[in-house]
C-alpha positions as CSV (number, residue, x, y, z in Angstrom):
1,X,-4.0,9.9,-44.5
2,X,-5.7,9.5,-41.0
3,X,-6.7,6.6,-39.5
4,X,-10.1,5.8,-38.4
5,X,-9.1,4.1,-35.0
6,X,-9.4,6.4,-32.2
7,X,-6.7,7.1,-29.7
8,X,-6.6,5.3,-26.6
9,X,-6.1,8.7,-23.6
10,X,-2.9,7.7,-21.4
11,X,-5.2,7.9,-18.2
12,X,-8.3,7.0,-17.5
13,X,-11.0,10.4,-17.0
14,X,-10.5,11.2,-13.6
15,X,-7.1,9.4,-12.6
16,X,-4.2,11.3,-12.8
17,X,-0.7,10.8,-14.3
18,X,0.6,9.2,-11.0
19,X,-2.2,7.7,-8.8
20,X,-1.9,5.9,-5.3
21,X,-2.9,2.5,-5.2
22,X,-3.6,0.7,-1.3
23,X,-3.5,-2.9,-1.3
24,X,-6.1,-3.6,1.6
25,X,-7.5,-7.2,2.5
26,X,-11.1,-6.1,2.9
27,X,-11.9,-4.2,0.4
28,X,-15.5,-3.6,1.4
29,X,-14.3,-2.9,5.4
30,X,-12.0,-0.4,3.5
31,X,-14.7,0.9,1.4
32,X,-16.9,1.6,4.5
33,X,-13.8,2.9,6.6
34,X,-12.5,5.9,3.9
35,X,-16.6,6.8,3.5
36,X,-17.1,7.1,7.0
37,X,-13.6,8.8,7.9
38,X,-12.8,10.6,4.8
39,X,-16.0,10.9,3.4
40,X,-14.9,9.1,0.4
41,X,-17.0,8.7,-3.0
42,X,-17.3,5.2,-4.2
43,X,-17.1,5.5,-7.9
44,X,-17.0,1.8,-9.0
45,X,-16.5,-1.8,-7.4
46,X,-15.6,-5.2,-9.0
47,X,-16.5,-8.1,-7.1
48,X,-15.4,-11.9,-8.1
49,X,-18.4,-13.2,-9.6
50,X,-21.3,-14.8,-8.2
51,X,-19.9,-13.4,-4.8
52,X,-20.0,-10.0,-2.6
53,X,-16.2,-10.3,-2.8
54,X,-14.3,-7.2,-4.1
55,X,-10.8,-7.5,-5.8
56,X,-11.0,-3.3,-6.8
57,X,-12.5,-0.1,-6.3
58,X,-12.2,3.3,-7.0
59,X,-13.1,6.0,-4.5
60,X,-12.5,9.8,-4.9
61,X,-11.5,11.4,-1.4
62,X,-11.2,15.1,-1.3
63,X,-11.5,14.9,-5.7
64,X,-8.5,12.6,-5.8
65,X,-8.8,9.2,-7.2
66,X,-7.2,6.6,-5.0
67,X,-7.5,2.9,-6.0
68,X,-8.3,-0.1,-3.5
69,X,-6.6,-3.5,-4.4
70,X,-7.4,-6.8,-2.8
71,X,-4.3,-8.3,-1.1
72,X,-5.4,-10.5,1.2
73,X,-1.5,-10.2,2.9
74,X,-2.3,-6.8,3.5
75,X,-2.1,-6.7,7.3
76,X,-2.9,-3.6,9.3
77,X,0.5,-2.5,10.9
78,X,2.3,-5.1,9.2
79,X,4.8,-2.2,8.0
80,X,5.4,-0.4,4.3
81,X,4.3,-2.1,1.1
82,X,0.5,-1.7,1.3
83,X,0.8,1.8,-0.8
84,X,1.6,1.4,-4.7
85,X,1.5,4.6,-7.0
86,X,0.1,3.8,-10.0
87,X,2.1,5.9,-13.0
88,X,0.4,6.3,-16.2
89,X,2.7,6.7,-19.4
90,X,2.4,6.9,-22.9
91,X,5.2,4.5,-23.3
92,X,5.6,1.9,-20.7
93,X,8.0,-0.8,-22.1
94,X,10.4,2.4,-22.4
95,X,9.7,3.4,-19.1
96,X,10.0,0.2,-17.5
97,X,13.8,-0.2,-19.6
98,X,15.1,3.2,-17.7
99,X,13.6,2.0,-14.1
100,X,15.6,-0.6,-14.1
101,X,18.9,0.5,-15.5
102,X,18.3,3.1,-13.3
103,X,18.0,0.8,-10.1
104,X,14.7,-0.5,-9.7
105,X,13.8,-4.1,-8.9
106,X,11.1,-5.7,-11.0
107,X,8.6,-7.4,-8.7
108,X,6.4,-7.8,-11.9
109,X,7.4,-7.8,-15.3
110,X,5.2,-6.5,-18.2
111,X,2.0,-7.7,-19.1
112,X,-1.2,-7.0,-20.4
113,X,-4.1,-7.6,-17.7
114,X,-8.0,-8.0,-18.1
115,X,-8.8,-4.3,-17.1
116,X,-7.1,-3.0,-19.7
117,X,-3.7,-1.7,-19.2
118,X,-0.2,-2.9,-20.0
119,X,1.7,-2.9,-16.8
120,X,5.1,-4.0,-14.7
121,X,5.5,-3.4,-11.1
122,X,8.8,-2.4,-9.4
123,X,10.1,-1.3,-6.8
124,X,12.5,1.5,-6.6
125,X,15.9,2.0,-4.5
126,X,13.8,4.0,-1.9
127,X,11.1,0.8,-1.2
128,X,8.4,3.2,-3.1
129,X,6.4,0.4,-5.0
130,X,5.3,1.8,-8.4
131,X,2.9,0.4,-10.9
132,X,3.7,1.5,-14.7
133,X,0.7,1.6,-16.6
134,X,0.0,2.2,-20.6
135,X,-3.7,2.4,-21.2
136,X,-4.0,-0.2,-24.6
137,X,-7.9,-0.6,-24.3
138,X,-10.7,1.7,-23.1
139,X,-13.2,-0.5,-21.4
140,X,-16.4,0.3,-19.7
141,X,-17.0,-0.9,-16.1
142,X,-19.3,-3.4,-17.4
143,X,-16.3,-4.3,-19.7
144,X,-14.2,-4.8,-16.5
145,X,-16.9,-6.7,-15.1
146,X,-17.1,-9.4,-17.7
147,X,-13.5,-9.6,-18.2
148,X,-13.4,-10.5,-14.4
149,X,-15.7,-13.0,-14.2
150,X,-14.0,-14.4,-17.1
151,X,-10.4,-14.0,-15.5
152,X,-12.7,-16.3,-12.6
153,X,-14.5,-18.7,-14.6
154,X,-11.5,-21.2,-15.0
155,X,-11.0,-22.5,-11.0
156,X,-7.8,-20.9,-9.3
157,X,-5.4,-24.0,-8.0
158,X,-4.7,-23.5,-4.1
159,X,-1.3,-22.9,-3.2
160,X,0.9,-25.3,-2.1
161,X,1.4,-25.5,2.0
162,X,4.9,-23.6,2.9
163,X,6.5,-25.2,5.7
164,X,7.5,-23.9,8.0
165,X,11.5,-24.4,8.7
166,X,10.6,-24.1,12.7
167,X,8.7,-26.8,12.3
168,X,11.2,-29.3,10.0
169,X,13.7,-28.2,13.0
170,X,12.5,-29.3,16.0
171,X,11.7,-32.6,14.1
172,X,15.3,-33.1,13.9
């Protein structure tokens, strides 16, 4: 007996099985810098709604897909942790088990996100960040689009102030 739902492809067409990820806080600066520089393709943007403000694209730079990420901690020069690669499995909950017995520290655990995928986030005993990724939906950008705005429509809380312990010192 077969079954009439098709099969979801582990990767998206034209990602590969392990893709790098840069978390950059100016997506569109970014966007203009890796055309210009590395004659980068833009292939698709997703902005938050009703704004110019980009929270992901996907550019092709010499044929290989490289994802941009809004992280708006992501400071030029500020050291490692801006590059993520992005794995693709067919089994990510097993995957994710064996990263971490095997040393990893979770940094996100697993969870099913608006774009599509089930993924964790972890970072291994070498400071390599790596995304795990299980493709569970195959959505068309205009999918993406109006899960985002969605994901937007209920207003985000700010975050609480951190003091700063400089500061509760010298009032002492």
């Amino acid at each position: 007996m077969s079954s009439s739902v098709a099969k979801i492809p582990t990767k998206p067409k034209g990602f590969s099985a392990v893709t790098a990820t840069i978390s950059v806080a100016d997506i569109s600066a970014a966007l203009g810098y890796y055309q210009e520089a590395m004659e980068a393709e833009v292939v698709e943007t997703l902005s938050v709604p009703q704004t110019d403000n980009m929270v992901h694209a996907v550019i092709k730079i010499a044929g290989t897909t490289v994802v941009l990420v809004l992280d708006e901690n992501a400071l030029p020069y500020a050291g490692p942790g801006h590059v993520t690669l992005h794995h693709y499995l067919d089994d990510v909950d097993a995957a994710f088990d064996r990263v971490v017995a095997a040393g990893a520290v979770v940094s996100s655990s697993i969870v099913t996100n608006w774009w599509g995928d089930k993924t964790a986030v972890v970072v291994d005993p070498f400071g390599v960040r790596w995304s795990l990724a299980q493709r569970v939906e195959q959505l068309k950008a205009a999918d993406r689009q109006a899960r985002l705005d969605e994901f937007y429509a209920e207003p985000i809380a700010p975050a609480e102030p951190v003091e700063d312990p400089k500061e509760e010192l010298a009032a002492e």
